[in-house]
C-alpha positions as semicolon CSV with decimal commas, in nm:
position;residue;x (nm);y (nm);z (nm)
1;X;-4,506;-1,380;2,127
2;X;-4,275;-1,692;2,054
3;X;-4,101;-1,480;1,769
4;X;-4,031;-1,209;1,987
5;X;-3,908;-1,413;2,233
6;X;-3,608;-1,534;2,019
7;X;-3,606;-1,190;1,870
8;X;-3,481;-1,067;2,212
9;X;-3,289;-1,364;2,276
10;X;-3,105;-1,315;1,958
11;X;-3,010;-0,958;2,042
12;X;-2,900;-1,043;2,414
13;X;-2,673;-1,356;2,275
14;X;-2,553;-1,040;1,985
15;X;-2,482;-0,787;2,268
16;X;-2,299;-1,050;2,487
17;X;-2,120;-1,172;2,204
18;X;-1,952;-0,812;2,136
19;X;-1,919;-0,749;2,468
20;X;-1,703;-1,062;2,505
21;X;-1,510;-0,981;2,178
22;X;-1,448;-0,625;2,324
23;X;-1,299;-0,729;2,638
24;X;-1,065;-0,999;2,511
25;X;-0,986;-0,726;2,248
26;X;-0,889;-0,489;2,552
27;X;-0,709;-0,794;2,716
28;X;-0,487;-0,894;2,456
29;X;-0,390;-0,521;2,348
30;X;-0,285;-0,475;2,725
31;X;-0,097;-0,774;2,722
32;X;0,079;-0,659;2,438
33;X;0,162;-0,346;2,545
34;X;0,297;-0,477;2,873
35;X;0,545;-0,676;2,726
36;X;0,607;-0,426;2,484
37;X;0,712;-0,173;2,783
38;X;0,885;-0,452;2,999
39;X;1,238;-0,348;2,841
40;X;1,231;-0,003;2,913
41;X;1,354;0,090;3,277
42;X;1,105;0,125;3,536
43;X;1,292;0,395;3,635
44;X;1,206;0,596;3,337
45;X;0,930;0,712;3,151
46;X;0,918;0,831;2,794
47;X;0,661;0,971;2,614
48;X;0,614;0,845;2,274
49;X;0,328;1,170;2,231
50;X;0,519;1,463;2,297
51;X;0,897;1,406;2,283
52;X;1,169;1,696;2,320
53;X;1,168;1,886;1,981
54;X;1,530;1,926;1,810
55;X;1,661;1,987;1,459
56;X;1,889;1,690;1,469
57;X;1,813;1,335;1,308
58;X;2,028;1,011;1,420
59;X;1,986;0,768;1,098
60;X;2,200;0,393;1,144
61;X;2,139;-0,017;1,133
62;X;2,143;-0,210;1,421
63;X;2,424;-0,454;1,351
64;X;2,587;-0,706;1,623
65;X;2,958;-0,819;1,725
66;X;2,964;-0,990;1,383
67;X;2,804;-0,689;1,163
68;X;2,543;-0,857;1,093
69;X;2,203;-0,626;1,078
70;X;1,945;-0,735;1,377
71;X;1,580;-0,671;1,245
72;X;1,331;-0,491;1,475
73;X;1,507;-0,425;1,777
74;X;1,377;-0,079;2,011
75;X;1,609;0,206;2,023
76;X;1,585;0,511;2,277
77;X;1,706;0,818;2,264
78;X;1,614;1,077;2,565
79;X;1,213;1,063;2,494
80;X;1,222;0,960;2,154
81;X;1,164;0,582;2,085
82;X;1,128;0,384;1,742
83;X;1,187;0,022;1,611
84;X;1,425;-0,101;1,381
85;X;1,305;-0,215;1,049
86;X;1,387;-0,626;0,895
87;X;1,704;-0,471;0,821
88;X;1,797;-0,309;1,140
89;X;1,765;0,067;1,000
90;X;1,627;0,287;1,224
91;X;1,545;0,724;1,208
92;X;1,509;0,930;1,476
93;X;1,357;1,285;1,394
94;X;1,353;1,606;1,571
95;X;1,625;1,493;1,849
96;X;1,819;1,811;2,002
97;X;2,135;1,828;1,944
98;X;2,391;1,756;2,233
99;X;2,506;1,426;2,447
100;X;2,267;1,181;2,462
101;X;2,216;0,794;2,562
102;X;2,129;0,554;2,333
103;X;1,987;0,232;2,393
104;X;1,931;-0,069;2,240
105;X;1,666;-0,346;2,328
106;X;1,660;-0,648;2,091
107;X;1,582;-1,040;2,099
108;X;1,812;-1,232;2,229
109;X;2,132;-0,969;2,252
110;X;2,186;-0,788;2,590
111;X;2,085;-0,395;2,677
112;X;2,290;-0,225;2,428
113;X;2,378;0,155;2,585
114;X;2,634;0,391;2,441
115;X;2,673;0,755;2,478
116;X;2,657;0,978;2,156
117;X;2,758;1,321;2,072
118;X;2,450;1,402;1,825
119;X;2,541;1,718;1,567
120;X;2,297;1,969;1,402
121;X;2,196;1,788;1,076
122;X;2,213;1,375;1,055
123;X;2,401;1,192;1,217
124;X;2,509;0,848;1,158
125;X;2,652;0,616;1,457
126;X;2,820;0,307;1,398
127;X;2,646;-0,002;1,546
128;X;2,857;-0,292;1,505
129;X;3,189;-0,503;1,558
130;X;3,326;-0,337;1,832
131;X;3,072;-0,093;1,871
132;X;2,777;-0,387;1,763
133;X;2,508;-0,525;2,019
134;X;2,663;-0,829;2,229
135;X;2,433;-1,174;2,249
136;X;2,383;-1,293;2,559
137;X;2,344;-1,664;2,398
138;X;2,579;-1,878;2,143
139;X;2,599;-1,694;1,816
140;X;2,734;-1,869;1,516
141;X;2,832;-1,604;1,187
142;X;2,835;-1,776;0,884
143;X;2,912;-1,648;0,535
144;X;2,975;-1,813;0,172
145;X;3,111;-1,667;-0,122
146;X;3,273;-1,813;-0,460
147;X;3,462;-1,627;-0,753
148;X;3,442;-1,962;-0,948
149;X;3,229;-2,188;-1,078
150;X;3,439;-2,467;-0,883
151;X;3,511;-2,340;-0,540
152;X;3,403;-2,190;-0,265
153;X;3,535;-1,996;0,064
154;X;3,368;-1,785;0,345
155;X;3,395;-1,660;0,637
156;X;3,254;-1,823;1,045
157;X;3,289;-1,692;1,375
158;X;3,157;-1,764;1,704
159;X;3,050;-1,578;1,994
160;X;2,971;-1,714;2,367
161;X;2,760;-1,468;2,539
162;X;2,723;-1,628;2,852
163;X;2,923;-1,704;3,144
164;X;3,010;-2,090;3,122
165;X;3,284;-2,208;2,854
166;X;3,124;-2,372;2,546
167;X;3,232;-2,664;2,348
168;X;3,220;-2,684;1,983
169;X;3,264;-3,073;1,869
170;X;3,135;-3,003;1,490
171;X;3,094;-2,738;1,235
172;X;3,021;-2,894;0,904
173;X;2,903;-2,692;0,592
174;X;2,592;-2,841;0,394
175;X;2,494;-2,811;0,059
176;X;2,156;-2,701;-0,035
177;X;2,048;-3,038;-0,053
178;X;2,171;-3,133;0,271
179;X;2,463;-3,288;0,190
180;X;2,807;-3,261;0,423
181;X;3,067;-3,105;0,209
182;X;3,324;-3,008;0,494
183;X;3,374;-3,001;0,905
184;X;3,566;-2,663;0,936
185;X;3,707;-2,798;1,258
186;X;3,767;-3,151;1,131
187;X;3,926;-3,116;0,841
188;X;4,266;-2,924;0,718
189;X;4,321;-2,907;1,078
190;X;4,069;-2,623;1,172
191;X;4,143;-2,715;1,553
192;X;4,495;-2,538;1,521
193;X;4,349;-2,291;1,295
194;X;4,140;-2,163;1,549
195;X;4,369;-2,181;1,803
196;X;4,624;-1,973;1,610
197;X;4,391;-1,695;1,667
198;X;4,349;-1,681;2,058
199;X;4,516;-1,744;2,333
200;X;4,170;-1,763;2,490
201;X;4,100;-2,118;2,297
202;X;4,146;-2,481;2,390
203;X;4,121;-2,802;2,230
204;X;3,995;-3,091;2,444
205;X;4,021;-3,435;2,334
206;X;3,861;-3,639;2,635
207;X;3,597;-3,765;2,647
208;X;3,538;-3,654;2,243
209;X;3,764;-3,356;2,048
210;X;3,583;-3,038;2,111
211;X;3,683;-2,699;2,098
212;X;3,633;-2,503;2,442
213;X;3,537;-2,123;2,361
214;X;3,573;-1,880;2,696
215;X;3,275;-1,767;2,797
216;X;3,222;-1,375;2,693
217;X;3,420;-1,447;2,372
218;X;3,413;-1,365;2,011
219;X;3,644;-1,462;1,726
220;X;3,543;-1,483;1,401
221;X;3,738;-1,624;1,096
222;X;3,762;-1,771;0,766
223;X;3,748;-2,171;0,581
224;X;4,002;-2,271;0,359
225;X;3,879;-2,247;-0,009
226;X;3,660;-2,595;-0,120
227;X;3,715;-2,732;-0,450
228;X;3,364;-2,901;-0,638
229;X;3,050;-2,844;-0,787
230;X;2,876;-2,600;-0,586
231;X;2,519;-2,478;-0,727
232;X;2,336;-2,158;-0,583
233;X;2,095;-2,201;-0,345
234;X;2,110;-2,213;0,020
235;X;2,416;-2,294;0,218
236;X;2,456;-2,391;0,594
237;X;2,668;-2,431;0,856
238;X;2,547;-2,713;1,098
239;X;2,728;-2,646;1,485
240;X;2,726;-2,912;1,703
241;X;2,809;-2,754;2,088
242;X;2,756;-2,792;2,457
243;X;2,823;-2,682;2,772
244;X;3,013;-2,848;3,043
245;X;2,757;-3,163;3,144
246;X;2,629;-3,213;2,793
247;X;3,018;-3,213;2,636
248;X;3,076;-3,479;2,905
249;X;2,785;-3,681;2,800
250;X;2,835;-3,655;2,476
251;X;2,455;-3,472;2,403
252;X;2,548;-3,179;2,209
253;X;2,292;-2,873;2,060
254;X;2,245;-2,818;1,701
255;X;2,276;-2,502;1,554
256;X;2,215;-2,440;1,192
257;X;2,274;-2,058;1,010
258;X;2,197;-2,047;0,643
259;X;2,381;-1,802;0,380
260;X;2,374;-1,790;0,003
261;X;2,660;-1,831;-0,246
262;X;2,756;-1,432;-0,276
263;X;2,979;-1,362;-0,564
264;X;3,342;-1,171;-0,458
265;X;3,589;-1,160;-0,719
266;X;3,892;-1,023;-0,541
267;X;3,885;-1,312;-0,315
268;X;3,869;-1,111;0,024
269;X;3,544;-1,207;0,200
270;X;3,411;-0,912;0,369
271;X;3,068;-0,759;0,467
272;X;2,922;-0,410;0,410
């Protein structure tokens, strides 16, 4: 009788044990699919089962202001819905040809929607630079690229997605060891060079030299060519900003992008 007794108990703790295993299962998988949903309209429902049937296919990356691909953002077309890969390509299959809105949903960028004129066959829309998804943060581009063994050059931009003026006090490029090898605002007089590209742009010297970027503005540009010893590896670009209170303070944020050394020998840095 004692045996059986822990026999039963045994299978009771078993039973409760899948039980409880089931139901955070259930909970989790709902919680996931909530937030999942939350950046699709209330408004509208889609159904991922049974979309419209078409002939047409809509192929493209996802790319932003600076064309750089954005990895595994949610794109909507009428009823059809997919993800974005690491890369930011994306199919759609089977869409009927005609107008159509497409939206974008990824991250950190705001609600990307664009009408399209989809064709019979594929189609390929252009998604970025003017026609790329818009941040609704600070976004810092950063790109090296040498032709020689002893210099490099490259290509920065920045982009202030929100509503308040930002000010840059420091953009300095690092070796892969860590190492300053130039402040692209600092030296060779990047202040002016900057400025020589919008009117939009101000330098502020009080109460520490900062560059004020307009809110809802992008510019992107290039660094003057550096001289050295420059091995492969990773490269960054270290951005020291702040908004209004912090600039006065003099309590910036640190933003860091990473590139490697890409190899262009016609000396005009570009992307694809």
């Amino acid at each position: 009788m004692f045996s059986r007794f822990w026999i039963r108990l045994g299978k009771f703790g078993l039973f409760t044990l899948i039980a409880y295993l089931l139901m955070a299962w259930i909970v989790i998988v709902t919680i996931i699919i909530r937030e999942e949903l939350a950046i699709v309209d209330a408004t509208k429902v889609i159904s991922v089962f049974n979309p419209a049937q078409g002939s047409s296919t809509i192929e493209g990356q996802v790319r932003n202001v600076f064309g750089d691909p954005v990895p595994f953002g949610v794109i909507i077309v009428g009823e059809h819905l997919v993800q974005a890969d690491s890369t930011g390509a994306f199919r759609i299959m089977n869409v009927t040809s005609g107008r159509h809105t497409l939206e974008i949903f990824a991250g950190d960028y705001a609600r990307y929607t664009r009408e399209i004129q989809v064709e019979e066959g594929i189609n390929h829309p252009t998604i970025k630079y003017e026609t790329g998804l818009w941040p609704q943060v600070f976004l810092v581009d950063f790109h090296v690229f040498y032709k020689e063994n002893d210099e490099i050059f490259g290509m920065v931009g920045f982009a202030n997605g929100t509503t308040e003026p930002i000010y840059i006090e420091r953009a300095s490029i690092l070796s892969p060891g860590g190492e300053a090898i130039s402040d692209i605002l600092h030296d060779n007089d990047g202040f002016g060079y900057f400025m020589d590209l919008s009117n939009k742009l101000e330098v502020v010297l009080e109460p520490q030299k900062a560059l004020k970027w307009a809110p809802r503005m992008v510019q992107g540009g290039e660094f003057a060519p550096l001289k050295g010893y420059f091995p492969p590896g990773p490269y960054s670009l270290e951005v020291h900003y702040a908004f209004q209170e912090g600039h006065d303070l003099g309590q910036y944020h640190v933003l860091t992008i990473t590139d490697h050394l890409d190899l262009d020998n016609d000396w005009h840095p570009h992307l694809p």
